[in-house]
N, C-alpha and C positions, 0 to 999 in steps of 0.2 A: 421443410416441415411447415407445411401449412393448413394444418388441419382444421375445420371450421366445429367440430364437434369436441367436447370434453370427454368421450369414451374412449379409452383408449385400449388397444390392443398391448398382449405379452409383445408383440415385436416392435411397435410403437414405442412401449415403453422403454426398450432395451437400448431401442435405437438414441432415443433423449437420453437416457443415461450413460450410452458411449460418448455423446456429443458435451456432455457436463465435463466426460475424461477428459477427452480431446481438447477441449476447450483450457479443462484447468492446467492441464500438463504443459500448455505456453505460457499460462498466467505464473507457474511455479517457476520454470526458470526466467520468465521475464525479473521476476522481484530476486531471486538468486542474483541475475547479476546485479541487479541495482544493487541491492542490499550489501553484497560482499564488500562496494567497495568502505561502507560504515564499520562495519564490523573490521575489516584489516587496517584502519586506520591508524590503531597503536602502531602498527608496524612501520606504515609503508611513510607517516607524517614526517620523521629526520629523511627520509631519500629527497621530497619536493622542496622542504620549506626546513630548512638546517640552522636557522638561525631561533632565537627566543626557546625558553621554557617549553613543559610536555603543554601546560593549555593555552600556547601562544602557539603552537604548532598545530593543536588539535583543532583551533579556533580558525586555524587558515582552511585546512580541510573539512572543517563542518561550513567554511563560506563557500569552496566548491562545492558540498552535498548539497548547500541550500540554493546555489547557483542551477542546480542539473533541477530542481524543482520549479523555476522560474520560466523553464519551457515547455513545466505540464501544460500551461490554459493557451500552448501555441500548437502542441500536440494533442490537447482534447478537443481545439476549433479542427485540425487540421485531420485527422481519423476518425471523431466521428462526423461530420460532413463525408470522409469518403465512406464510411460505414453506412451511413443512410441512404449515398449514393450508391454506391457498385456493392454492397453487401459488407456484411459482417465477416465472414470467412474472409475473405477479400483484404479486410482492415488488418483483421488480427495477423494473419503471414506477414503483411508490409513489415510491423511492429516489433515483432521478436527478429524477423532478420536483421532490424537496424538495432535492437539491441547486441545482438550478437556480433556485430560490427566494431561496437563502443566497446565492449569486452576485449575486444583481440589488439584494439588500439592500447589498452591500459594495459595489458599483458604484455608491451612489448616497450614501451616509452620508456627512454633512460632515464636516468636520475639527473637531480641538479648538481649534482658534480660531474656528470659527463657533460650536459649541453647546457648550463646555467639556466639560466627566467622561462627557456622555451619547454622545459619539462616543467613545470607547474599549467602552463600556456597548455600543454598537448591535453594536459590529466585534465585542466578544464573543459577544452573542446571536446574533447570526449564525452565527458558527464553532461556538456548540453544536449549530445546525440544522443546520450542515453532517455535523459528527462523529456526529449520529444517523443519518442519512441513510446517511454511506461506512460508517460500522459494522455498517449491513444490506449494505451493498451487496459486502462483501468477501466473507463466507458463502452469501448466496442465488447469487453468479456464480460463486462458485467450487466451489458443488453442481451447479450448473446444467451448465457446461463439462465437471465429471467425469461427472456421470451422460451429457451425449450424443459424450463421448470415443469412439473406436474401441477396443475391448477388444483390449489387443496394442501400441496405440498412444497409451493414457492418458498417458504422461508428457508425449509430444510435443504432440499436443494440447491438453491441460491448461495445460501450460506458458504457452500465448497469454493467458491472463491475467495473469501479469507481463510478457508483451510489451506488454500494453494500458494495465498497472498503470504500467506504465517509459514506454510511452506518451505516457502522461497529466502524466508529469513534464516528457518530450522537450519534448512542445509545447508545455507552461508557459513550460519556459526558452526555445526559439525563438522565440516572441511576445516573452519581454525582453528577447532578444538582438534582434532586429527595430527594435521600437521604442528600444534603444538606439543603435540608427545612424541611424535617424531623429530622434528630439529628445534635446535636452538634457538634462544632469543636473537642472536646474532645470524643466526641465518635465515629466519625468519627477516629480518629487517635486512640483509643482505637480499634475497633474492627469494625467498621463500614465499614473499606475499603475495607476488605473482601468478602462483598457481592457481587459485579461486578464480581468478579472472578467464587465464586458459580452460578449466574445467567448463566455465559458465557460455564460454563460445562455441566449445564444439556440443554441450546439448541446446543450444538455442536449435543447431541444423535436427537434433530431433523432433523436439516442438517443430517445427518449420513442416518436417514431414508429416508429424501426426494430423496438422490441422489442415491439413490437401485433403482430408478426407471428411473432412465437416459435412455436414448440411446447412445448407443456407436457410434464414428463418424470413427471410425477406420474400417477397414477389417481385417479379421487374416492373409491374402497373406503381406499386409500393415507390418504388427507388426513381420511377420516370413522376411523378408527382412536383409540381411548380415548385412548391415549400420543404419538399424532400432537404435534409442538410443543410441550409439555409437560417441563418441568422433569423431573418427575418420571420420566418417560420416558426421558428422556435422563441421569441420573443411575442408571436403570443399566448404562450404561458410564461410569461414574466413572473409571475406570482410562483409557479414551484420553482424557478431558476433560484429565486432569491430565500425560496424554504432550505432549497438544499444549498445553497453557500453559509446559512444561518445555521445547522446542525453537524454540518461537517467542520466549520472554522475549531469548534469545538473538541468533535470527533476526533478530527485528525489529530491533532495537537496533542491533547491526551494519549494517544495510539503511539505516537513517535517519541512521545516523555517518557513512556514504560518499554518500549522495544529496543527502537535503536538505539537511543539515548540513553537508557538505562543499564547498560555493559557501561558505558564512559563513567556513569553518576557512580555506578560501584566502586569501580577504580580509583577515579579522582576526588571522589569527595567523600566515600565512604573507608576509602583505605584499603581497600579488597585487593589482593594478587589479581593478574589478568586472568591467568587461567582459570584460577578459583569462579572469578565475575563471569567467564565466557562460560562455566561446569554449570551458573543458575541460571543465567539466562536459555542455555541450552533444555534444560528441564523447565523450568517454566515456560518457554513457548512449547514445548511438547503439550504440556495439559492446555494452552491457551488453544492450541491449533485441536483440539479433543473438543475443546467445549464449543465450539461455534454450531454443530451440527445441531445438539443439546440447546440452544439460545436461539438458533433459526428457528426449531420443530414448535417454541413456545410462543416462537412469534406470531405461527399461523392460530396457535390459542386462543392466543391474548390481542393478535394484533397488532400493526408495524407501530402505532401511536403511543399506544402504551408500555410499547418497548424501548420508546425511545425514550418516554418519562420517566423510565425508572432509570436510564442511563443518567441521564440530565440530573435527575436527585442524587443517586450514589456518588458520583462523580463531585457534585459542588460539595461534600458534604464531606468526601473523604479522602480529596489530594491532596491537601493541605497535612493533614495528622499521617497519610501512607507515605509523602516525603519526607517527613521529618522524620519517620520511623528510618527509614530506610538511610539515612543520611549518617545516623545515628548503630546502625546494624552490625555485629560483630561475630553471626555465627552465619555461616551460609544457609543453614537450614532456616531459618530466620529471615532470611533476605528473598530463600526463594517464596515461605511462605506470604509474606508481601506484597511480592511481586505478583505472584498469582491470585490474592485477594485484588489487587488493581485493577489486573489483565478481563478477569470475570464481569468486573463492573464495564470495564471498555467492548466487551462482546456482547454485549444489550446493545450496542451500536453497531459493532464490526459486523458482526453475524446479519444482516440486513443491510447493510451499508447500500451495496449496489442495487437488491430489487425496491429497494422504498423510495429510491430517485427510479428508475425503472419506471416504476408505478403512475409516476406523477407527469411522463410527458406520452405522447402518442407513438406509435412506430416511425413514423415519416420522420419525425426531430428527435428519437427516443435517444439512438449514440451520442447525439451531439448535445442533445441537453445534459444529458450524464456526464458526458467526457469533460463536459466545458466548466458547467456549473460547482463540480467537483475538482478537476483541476485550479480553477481558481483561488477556491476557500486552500485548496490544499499548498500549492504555491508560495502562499500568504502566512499560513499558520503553519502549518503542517512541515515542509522545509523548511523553515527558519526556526524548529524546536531545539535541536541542537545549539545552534547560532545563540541564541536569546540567553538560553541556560547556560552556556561557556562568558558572553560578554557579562551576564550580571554576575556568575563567579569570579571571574576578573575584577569586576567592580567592588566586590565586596556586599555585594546584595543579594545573594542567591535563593533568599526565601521570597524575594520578588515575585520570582520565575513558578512560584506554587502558587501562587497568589493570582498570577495571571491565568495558568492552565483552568486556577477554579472559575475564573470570572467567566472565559470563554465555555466552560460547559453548561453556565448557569443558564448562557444567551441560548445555547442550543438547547435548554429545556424548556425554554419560554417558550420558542420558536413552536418546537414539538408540540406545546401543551395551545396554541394556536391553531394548526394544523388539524384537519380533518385524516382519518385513517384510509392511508391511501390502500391499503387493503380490502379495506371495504368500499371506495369509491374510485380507484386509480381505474385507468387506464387497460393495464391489466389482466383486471378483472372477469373481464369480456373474452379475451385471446385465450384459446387451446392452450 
């Protein structure tokens, strides 16, 4: 798709709007697998780590979660560099195959009472292959979907990548909401956990087929380019590299205190049955994964700038008072409403996530500034949400952990409210 003109035909259009499918349908089970393995971790935590208390066990597997994060900024150097070089289609197949790889390894590793230390050992080496793998896959799809967006209707568009992103968590938790009404808590933590993981490797091979059929958004004059992929290339726009580690350090972090994280906070700190906490988390990302189309369409209103300001204010002003609520919560109806006031504030950011870095680098460095710049803050902040909020429950400081989430969104509004509206002046702007 390289069309040099913004008129676009009914088959044109059709065509970019099969390629958003195509596209989102790896992004959904790319984060499917990731995500399952958060959500099964009440389960699966006594199989690896049998020794200590439920948040000394939890606290080991949120260090592997935040471990398989530590290989995004080695997976966003590493697919978008080949994203800018050999194409975007190209990146995105590598990506979901090698997640679908990590799935089939944790679908099948014994327990620490079959092989001792080296089953904790395998579930990590896996989550590194995992976190390689979605640390390309955040940047090359989230280039991809901006560049064959509707110019006019980038936001909206765009958006469907945290439809796929939220997606990909939905279905997580509906397989263990499923399988929690079918077996036991005992067979569950016997051998039941496993399933999500098998589920999640044989449709990776669907993704894998759908996206053979992509269009490429690249040229080869584009990909043969000295600075193509290239650090160096991409460092000189230093100045958005470090816009977007500034908005997302933020971003992220909030996003994984309300998602994944927020099934555990139910449970462990609010008191909540598991199934109970997995029946509101299940409904509230329903309506969160609804609203992002609704928050993209305003963004092309309003503008990616002033989307993110109002992120950056809601956010500093109501994680503080929406955790204590919520910490405090004894009716589910209650919990989901909370959750879903949070989730609203965090899609003034999610819902544009990918094209307002998109916006801010050129085609030749677009993956790799995305993938890299992103990966890192996320890395950083963003996998270690869990981590932070289990060590300081442990410590006996858990209002800390609110106190932090607000500081880091405050930074990401400052940033924003610095920021020129890459909507109106990105990069972009220009491209079909």
């Amino acid at each position: 798709m390289t069309d040099t003109t913004t008129v676009f035909t009914p088959s044109d259009t059709r065509r970019r709007i099969f390629a958003i499918v195509g596209a989102s349908s790896g992004n959904l089970v790319e984060w499917f697998d990731f995500y399952v393995y958060s959500f099964c971790a009440l389960y699966f935590a006594p199989a690896f780590f049998p020794k200590g208390d439920t948040t000394a066990q939890l606290l080991n597997t949120a260090g592997v979660f935040a471990a398989g994060f530590l290989m995004r900024p080695i997976g966003g150097w590493f697919f978008g560099r080949l994203a800018d070089k050999r194409g975007r289609r190209f990146a995105m197949m590598v990506s979901v195959f090698m997640m679908c790889g990590g799935s089939l390894v944790i679908a099948v590793v014994p327990t620490y009472a079959q092989i001792g230390a080296l089953a904790p050992l395998l579930l990590l080496v896996a989550r590194l292959f995992q976190g390689l793998s979605v640390g390309g896959e955040y940047g090359t799809s989230a280039t991809y979907m901006s560049e064959v967006a509707l110019q006019g209707r980038r936001g909206f568009f765009a958006s469907f990548q945290y439809v796929t992103l939220i997606g990909g968590q939905l279905f997580a938790l509906l397989v263990l909401v499923i399988l929690q009404q079918v077996l036991t808590t005992e067979e569950l933590k016997a051998w039941g956990w496993r399933i999500p993981f098998v589920v999640g490797a044989l449709s990776a091979l669907v993704a894998l087929y759908l996206r053979r059929s992509l269009d490429e958004t690249t040229t080869a004059e584009m990909r043969q380019r000295k600075e193509a992929g290239t650090l160096r290339g991409m460092w000189q726009h230093k100045g958005a590299f470090f816009t977007v580690l500034g908005f997302t350090a933020g971003g992220s972090l909030i996003f994984y205190t309300f998602t994944t994280y927020m099934q555990k906070y139910l449970v462990n700190t609010a008191g909540m049955h598991a199934k109970t906490a997995s029946n509101v988390m299940t409904a509230a990302l329903f309506v969160y994964m609804v609203m992002q189309p609704l928050f993209g369409a305003l963004s092309d209103r309003i503008g990616r700038r002033n989307s993110m300001l109002l992120f950056g204010f809601f956010a500093t002003i109501g994680t503080v008072p929406l955790l204590h609520a919520l910490k405090d919560v004894t009716s589910p109806v209650a919990a989901f409403a909370l959750v879903v006031t949070a989730l609203a504030i965090v899609s003034f950011y999610t819902s544009i996530s990918g094209l307002i870095k998109a916006e801010m680098f050129p085609p030749e460095v677009r993956a790799l500034g995305v993938g890299l710049s992103y990966a890192v803050a996320n890395a950083i902040f963003g996998g270690s949400a869990e981590y932070v909020a289990l060590w300081l429950k442990q410590a006996g400081s858990e209002s800390s952990f609110y106190w932090y989430v607000t500081a880091m969104c405050a930074i990401a509004g400052l940033v924003s409210f610095r920021m020129r509206d890459p909507s109106k002046v990105g990069y972009l702007r220009n491209e079909p």
